[in-house]
Residue frames relative to the residue before (quaternion, step in Angstrom):
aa qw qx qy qz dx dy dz
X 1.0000 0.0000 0.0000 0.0000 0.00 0.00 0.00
X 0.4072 -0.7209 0.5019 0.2500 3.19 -1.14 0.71
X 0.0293 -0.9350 0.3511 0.0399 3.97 -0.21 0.66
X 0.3246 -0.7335 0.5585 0.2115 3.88 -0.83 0.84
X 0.0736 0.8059 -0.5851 -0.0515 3.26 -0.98 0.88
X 0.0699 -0.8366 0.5430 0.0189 3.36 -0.06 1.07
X 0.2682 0.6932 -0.6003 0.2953 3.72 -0.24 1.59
X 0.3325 -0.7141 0.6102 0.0841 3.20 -0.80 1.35
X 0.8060 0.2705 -0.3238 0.4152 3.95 0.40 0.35
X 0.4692 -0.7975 0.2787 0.2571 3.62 -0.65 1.58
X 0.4800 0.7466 -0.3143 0.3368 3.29 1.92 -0.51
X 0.5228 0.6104 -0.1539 0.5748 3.25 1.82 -1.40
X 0.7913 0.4858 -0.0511 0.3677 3.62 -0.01 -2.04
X 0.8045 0.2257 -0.2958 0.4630 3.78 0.55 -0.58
X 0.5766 0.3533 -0.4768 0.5615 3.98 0.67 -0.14
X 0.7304 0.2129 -0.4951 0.4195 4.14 -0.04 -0.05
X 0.3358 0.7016 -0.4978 0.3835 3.72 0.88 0.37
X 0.7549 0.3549 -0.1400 0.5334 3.30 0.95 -1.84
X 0.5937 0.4554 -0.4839 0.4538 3.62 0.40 -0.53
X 0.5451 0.4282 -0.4764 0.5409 4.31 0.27 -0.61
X 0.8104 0.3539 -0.4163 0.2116 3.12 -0.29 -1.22
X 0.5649 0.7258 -0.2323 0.3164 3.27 1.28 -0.82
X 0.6065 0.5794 -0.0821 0.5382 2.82 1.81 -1.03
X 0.6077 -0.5436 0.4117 0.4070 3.78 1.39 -0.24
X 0.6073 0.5477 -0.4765 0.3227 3.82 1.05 -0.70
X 0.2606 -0.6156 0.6686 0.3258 3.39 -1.59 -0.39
X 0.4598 -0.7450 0.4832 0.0025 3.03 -1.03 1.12
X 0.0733 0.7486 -0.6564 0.0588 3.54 -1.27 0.69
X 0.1639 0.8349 -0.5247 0.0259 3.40 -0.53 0.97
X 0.2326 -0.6907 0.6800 0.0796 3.50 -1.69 0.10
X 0.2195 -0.8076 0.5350 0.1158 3.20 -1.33 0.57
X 0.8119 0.0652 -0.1260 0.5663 3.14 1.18 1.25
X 0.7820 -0.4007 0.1940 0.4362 3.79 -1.30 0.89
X 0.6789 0.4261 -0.3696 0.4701 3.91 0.79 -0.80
X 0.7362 0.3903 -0.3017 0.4634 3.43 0.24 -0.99
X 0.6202 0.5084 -0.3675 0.4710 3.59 0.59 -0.33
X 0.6961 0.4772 -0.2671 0.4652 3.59 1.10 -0.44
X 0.5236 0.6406 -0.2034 0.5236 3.16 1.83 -0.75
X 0.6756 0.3871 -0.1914 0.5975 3.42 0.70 -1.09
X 0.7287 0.3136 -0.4647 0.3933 3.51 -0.03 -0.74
X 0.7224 0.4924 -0.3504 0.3361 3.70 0.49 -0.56
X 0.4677 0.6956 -0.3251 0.4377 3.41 1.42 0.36
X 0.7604 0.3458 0.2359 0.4966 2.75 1.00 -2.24
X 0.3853 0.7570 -0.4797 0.2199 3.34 1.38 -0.20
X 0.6555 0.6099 -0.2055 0.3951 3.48 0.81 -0.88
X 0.7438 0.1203 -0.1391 0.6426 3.77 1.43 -0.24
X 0.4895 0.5908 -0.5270 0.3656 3.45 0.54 0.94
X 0.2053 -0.8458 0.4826 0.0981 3.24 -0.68 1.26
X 0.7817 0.2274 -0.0132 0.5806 3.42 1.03 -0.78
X 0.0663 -0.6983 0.7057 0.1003 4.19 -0.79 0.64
X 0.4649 -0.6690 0.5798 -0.0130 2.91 -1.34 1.39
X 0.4844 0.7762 -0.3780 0.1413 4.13 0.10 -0.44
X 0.4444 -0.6937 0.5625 0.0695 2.68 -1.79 1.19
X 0.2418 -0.7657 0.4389 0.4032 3.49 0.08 0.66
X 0.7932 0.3953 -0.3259 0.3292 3.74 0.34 -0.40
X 0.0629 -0.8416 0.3590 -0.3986 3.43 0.43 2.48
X 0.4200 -0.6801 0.5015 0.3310 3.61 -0.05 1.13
X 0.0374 -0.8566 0.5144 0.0163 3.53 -0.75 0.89
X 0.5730 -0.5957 0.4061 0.3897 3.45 -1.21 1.77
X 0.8585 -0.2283 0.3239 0.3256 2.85 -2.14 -0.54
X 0.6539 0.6368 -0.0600 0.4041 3.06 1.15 -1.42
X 0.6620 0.3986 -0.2507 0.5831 3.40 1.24 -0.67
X 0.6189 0.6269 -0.3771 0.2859 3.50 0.71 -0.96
X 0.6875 0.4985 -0.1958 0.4904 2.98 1.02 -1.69
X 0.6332 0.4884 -0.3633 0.4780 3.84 0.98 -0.14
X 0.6041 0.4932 -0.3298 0.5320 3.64 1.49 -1.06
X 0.6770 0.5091 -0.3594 0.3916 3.89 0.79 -0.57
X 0.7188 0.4958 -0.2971 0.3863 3.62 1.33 -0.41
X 0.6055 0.3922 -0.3635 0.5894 3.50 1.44 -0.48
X 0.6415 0.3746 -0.5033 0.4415 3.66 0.38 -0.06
X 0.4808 0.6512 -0.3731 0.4534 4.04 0.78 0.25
X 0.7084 0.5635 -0.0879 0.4158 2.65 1.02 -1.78
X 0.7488 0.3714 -0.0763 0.5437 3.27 0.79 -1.91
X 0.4721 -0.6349 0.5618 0.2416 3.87 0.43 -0.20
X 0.6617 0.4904 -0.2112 0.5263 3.40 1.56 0.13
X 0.1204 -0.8050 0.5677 0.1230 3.49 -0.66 1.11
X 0.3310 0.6745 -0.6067 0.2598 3.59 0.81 0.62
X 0.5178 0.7535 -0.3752 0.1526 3.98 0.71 -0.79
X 0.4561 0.7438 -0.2780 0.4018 3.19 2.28 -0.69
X 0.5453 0.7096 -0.2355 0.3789 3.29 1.59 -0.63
X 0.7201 0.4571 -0.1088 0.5106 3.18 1.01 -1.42
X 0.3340 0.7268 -0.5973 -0.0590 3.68 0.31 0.00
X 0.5335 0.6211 -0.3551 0.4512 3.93 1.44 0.09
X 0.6799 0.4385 -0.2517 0.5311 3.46 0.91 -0.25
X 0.4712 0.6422 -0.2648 0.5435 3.27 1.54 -0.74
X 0.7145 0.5042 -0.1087 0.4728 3.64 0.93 -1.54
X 0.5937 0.5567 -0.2198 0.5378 3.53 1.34 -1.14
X 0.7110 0.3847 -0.2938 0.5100 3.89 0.67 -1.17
X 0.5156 0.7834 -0.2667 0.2220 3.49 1.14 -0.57
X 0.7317 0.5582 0.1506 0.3610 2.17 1.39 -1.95
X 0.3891 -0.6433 0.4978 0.4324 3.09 1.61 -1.39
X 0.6028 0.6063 -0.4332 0.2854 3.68 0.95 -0.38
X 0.8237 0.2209 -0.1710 0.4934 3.57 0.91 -0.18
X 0.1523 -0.7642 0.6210 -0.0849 3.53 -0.06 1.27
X 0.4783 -0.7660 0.4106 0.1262 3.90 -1.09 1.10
X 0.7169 -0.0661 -0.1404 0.6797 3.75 0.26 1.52
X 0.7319 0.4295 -0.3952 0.3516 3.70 0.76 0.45
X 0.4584 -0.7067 0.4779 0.2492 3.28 -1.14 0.86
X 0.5263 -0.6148 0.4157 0.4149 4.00 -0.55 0.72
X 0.5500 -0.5814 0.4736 0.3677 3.12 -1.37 0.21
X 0.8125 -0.3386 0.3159 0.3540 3.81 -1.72 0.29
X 0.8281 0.2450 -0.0934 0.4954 3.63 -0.04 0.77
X 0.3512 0.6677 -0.4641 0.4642 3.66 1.51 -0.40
X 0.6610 -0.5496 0.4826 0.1678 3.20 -1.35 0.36
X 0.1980 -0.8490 0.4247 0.2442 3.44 0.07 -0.02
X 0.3766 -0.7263 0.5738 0.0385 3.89 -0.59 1.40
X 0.0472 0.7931 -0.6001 0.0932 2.57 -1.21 1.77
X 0.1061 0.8773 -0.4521 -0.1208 3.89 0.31 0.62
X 0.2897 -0.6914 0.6494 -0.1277 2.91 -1.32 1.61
X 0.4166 0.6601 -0.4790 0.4016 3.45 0.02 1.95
X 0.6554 -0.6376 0.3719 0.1599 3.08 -1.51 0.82
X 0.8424 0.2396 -0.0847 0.4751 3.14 1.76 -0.46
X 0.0428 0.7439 -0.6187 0.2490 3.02 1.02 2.03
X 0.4881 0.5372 -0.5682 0.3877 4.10 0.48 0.64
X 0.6211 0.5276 -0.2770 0.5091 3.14 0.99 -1.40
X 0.6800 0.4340 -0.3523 0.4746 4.02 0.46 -0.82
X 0.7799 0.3593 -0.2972 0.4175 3.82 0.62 -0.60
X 0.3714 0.7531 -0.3983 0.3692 3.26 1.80 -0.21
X 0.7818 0.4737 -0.0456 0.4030 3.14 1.18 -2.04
X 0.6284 -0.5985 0.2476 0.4308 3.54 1.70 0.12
X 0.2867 0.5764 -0.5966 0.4791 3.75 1.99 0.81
X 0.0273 0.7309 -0.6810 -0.0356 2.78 -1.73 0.50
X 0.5881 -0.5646 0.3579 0.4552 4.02 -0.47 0.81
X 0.8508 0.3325 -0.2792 0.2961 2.95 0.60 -1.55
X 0.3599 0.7234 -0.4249 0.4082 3.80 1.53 -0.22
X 0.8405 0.1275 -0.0282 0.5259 4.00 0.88 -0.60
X 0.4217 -0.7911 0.4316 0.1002 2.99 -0.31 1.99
X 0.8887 0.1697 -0.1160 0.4098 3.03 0.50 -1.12
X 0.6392 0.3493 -0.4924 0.4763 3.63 0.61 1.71
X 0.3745 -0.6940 0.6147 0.0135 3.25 -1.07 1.75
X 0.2018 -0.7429 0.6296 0.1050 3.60 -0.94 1.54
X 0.0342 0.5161 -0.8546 -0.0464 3.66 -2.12 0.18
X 0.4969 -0.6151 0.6120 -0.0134 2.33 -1.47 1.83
X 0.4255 -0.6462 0.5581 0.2999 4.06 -0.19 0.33
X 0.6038 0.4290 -0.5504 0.3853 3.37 -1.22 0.75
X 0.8195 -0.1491 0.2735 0.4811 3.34 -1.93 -0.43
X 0.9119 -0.0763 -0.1224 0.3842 2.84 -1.73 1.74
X 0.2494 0.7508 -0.5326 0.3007 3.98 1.13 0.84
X 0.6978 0.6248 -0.2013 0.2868 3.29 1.08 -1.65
X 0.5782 0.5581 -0.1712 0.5700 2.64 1.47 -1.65
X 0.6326 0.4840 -0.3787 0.4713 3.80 0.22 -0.70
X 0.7878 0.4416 -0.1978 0.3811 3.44 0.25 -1.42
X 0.6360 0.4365 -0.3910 0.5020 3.55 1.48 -0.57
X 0.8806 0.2013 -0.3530 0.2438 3.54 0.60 0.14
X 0.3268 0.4732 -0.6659 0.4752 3.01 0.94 1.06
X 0.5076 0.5106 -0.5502 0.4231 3.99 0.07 -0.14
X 0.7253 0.4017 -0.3055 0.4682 3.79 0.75 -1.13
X 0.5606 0.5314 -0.4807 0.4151 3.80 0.78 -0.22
X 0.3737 0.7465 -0.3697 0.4079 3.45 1.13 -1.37
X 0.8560 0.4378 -0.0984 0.2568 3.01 -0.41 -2.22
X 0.7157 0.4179 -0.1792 0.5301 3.23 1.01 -0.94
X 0.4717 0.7518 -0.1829 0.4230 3.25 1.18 -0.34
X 0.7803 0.3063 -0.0628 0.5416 3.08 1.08 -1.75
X 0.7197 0.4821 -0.2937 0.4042 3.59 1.61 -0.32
X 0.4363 0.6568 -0.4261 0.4434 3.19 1.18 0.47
X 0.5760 -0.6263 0.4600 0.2540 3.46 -0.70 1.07
């Protein structure tokens, strides 16, 4: 599989680098909302899978989106989220709907799914993105749902 990882810390980004690769994937990454917009719009066409952390230096483009729900909501936590911010942007996450046939599949991998359910995300509100919470035994989780994926997508 071909994969986006958008993580802005190397501590995080090069050991799940090596575990994918290890696994056979090819990799594309970014360490934040521009490059991640950059890359997907390159590559959009052979990305199978988006990695993301929701907490992600965010472009212009997000900001001005993070400044309106935090207006909006009375809540200035949204600064957190510039990856989810990037995801709704995008189209990758649509409320009670599953993407269409060939979409990429969304996978956020982040320390601050409190802060996201705080703000009114919820797992089960988006069908078609599967959270890990960082910490003990995430990786391990997150590498094998990547291997279900995989097998998944090679079956005829």
């Amino acid at each position: 599989m071909r994969i986006l990882v958008v993580e802005d810390r190397g501590a995080v980004l090069y050991p799940l680098e090596d575990a994918l690769r290890s696994l056979g994937h090819e990799l594309l990454t970014a360490f934040g909302v521009a490059q991640a917009r950059d890359v997907w719009n390159s590559e959009k066409d052979n990305v199978d899978c988006i990695i993301v952390d929701l907490n992600i230096p965010a472009d212009a483009r997000a900001k001005e989106a993070i400044d309106e729900k935090n207006r909006i909501s009375h809540n200035k936590e949204w600064h957190e989220l510039a990856g989810w911010i990037w995801l709704e942007q995008e189209g990758f996450v649509q409320k009670k709907t599953s993407l269409a046939k060939g979409a990429p599949t969304v996978i956020i991998y982040s320390g601050y799914l409190d802060v996201w359910q705080k703000l009114g995300c919820r797992d089960s509100d988006y069908p078609s993105v599967k959270c890990f919470r960082k910490g003990p035994g995430a990786a391990t989780n997150l590498l094998e749902y990547i291997r279900m994926i995989a097998a998944k997508q090679e079956r005829p």
